[in-house]
C-alpha atoms as one frame of an Amber mdcrd trajectory, in Angstrom:
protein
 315.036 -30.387  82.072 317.777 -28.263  80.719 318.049 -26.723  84.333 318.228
 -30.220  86.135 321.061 -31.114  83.588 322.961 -27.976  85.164 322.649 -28.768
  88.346 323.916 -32.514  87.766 327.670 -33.274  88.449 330.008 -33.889  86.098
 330.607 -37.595  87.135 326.562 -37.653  87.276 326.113 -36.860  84.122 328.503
 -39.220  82.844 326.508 -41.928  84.925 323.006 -40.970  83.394 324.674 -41.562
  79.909 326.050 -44.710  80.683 323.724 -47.703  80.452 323.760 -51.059  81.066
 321.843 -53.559  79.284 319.328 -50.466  78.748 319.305 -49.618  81.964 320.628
 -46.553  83.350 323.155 -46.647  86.349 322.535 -43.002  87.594 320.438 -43.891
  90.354 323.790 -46.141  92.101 325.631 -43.015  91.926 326.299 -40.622  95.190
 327.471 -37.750  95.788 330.779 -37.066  97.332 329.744 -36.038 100.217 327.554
 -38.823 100.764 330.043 -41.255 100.077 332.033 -39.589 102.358 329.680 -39.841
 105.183 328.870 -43.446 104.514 332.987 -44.071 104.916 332.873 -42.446 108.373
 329.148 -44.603 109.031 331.025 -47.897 107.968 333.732 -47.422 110.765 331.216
 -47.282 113.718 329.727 -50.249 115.540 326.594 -51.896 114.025 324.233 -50.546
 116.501 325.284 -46.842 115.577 325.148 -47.731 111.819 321.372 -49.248 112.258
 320.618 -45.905 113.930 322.059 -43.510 111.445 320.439 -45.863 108.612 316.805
 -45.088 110.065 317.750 -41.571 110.227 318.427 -41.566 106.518 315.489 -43.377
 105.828 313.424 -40.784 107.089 314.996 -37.857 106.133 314.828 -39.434 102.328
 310.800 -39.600 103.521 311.282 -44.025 103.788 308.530 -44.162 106.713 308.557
 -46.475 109.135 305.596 -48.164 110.797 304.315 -45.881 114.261 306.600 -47.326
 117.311 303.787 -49.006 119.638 303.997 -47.279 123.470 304.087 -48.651 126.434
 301.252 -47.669 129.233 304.144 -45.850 131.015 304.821 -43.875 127.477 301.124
 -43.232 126.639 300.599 -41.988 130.211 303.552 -39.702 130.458 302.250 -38.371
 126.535 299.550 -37.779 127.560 300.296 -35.627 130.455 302.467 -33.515 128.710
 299.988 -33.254 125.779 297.635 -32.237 128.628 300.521 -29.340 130.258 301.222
 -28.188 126.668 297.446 -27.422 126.441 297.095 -25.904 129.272 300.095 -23.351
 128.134 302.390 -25.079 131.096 305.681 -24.960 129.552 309.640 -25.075 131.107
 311.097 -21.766 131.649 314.152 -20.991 129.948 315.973 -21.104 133.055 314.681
 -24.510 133.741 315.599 -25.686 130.145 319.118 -23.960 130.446 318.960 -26.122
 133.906 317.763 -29.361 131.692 320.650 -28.748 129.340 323.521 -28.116 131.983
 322.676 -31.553 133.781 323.219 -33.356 130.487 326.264 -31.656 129.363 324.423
 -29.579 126.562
């Protein structure tokens, strides 16, 4: 524990002493660079804020239920499962290629 004290911020430490009714208020407190990143989210259109949400969620390890496929998904899946078997992968000149036509 003494370690995990160290590592703690100076204005988290001050919010694990502090309580509330009993009830500690470290776990509403962010860091600053979190805070500052959920500014910048809270600027963007609520689409792009839904999408960066779910991204949080699963980087914090919040899972989601599986996305269901369509026939057109599972079939395409399943034929690259099937090439990536089979050792059949893009060349780097074709993935250089892939990347140029998008901008990348």
């Amino acid at each position: 524990m003494r370690f995990a004290r160290f590592m703690l911020s100076d204005r988290a430490r001050a919010a694990k002493r502090f309580s509330l009714f009993g009830m500690s208020c470290y776990d509403n407190v962010m860091s600053t660079q979190l805070e500052e990143a959920v500014a910048v989210v809270r600027r963007l259109p609520p689409q792009q804020q839904d999408e960066i949400a779910a991204a949080i969620r699963a980087l914090a390890g919040e899972h989601e239920a599986p996305v269901a496929l369509t026939a057109d998904e599972d079939a395409a899946l399943a034929r690259s499962e099937a090439e990536a078997d089979r050792g059949m992968f893009a060349s780097d000149a074709q993935v250089r290629a892939a990347w140029a036509k998008h901008g990348l």
